[in-house]
N, C-alpha and C positions, 0 to 999 in steps of 0.2 A: 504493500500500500504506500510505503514513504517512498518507496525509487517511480511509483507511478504517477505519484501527486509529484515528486523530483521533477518528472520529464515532462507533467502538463504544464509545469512553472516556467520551465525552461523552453519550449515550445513557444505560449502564451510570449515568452519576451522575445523569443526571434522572430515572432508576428510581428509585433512592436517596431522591432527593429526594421525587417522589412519595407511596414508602409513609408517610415520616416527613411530608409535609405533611395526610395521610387521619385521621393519628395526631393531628396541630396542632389542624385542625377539629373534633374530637371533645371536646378536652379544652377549647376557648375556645369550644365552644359550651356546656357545663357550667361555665365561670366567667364568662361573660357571664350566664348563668341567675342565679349569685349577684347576681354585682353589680348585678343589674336589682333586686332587691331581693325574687324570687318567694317564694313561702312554698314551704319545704323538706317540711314533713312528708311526702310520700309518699316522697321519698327517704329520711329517715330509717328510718319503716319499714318500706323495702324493704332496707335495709342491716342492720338489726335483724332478719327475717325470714332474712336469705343464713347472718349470723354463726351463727343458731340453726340453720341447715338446714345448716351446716359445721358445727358442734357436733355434731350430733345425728348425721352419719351416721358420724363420727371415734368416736363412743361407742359405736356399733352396731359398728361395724367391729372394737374393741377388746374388747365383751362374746362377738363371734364367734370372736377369735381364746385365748377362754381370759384374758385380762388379771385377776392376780389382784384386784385392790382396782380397780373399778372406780370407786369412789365417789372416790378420788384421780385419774383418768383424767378423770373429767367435772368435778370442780372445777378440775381443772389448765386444759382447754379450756376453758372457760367465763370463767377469767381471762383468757387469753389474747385469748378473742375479744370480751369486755366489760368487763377494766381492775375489775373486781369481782362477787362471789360472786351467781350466782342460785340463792338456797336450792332445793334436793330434798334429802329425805331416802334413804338409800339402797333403804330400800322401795318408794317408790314410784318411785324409778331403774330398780331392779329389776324391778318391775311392766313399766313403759313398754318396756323392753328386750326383754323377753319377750311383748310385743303382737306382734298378728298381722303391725299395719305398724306396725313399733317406730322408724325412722324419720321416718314422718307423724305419731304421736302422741309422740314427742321431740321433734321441733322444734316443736311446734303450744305444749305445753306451755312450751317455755323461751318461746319467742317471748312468751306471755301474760304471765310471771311478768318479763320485760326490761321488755318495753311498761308492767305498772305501774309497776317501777322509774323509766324515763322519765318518765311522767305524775306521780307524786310530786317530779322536780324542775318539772317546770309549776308544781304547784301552788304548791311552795316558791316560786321565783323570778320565777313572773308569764308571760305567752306573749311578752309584750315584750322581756324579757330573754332569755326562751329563744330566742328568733327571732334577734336580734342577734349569739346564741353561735353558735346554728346557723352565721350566716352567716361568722363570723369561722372557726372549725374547717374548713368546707368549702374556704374560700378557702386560708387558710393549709398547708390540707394538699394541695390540690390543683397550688398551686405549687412546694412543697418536693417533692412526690412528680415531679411534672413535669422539676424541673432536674436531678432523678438518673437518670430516665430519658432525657432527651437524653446524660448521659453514657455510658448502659449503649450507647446508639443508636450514637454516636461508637466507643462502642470495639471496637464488634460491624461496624460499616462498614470499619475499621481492618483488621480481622484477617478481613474475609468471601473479598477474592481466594484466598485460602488453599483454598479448597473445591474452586480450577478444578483441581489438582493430583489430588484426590479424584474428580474425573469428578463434579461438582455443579457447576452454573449456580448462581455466585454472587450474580444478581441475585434467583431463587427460593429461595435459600438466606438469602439478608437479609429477603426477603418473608416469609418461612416465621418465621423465628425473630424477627423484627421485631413479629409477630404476637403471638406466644407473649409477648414482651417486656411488649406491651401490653395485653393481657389479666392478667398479673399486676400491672400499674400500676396498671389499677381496682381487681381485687381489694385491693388494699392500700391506696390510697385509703377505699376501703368500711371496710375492717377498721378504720384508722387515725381516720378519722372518729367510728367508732358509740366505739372505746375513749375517743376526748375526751370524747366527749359525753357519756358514763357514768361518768369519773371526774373531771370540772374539779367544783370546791366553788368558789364567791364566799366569800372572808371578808366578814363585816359590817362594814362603815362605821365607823372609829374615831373615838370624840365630837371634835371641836376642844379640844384645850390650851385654857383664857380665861390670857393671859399678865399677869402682875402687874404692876401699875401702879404701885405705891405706889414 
């Protein structure tokens, strides 16, 4: 009985281990992508694309359920999901709302009006400099999102026994929410990323002091 209840113990933790190493592969095959040095842009804007297609159906959602001052609803979103303002006017807010697929032509619109924001910092700062941001924001944010997640992981394995009381298999019940976990890690990776990249400014270059001689 003890070498059997031994081996369900020790099983039960290489399950464990398992789903969190499916989760490891995922995210160091996305930071191995950075540090290879690839060029990001399709990621960018496919993260810029998500943010506006989570905008747009959060505003849709809001003009259906009656929200008086919509036009405060999609600038509140809109910061949120890009760190600054993507001008509409509320007419033509309005307009897009009331489209047939007011969802596909919301997002389709913000998406255009971010993407030139974007391309306006190209132009300003050069594709070299923008490349190099890309890669420092992705990296940075992929590791900081990462060590919070092994702790959400830790303290979800901690308290998962707890489920066998409830008539749940606590190794599907860490699979299951393990999941969930990691799903919202990209998510916010995504989100956390497109806000860098839409609101870092470079100061300019300050002249050198020439120090006196005399």
């Amino acid at each position: 009985k003890v070498e059997s209840y031994n081996f369900d113990a020790r099983k039960s933790l290489l399950d464990y281990d398992n789903v969190l190493n499916k989760q490891r592969e995922v995210i160091y095959a996305e930071r191995d992508k950075v540090l290879a040095g690839v060029d990001l842009a399709d990621e960018v804007h496919e993260f810029i694309n998500e943010q506006a297609e989570t905008t747009a159906q959060q505003v849709v959602q809001a003009q259906r359920a009656d929200e008086a001052d919509l036009g405060k609803v999609y600038n509140d979103l809109v910061l949120d999901a890009f760190g600054r303002p993507v001008e509409m006017t509320l007419e033509e807010l309005t307009d897009l709302v009331e489209h047939r697929d007011a969802e596909q032509a919301l997002t389709a619109t913000i998406q255009d009006r971010a993407e030139a924001i974007y391309r306006e910092k190209y132009n300003r700062y050069g594709e070299n400099v923008m490349h190099q941001i890309e890669h420092y924001f992705f990296l940075h944010t992929i590791d900081s999102a990462w060590r919070d997640h092994l702790l959400q992981m830790d303290d979800l394995k901690d308290g998962i026994g707890l489920r066998a009381y409830g008539q749940q298999d606590p190794v599907i019940a860490y699979q299951k929410e393990g999941y969930d976990l990691f799903n919202q890690l990209m998510d916010q990776i995504k989100h956390d990323v497109t806000r860098a990249l839409f609101t870092f400014e470079l100061q300019p270059a300050q002249p050198e002091k020439k120090h006196d001689r005399s």
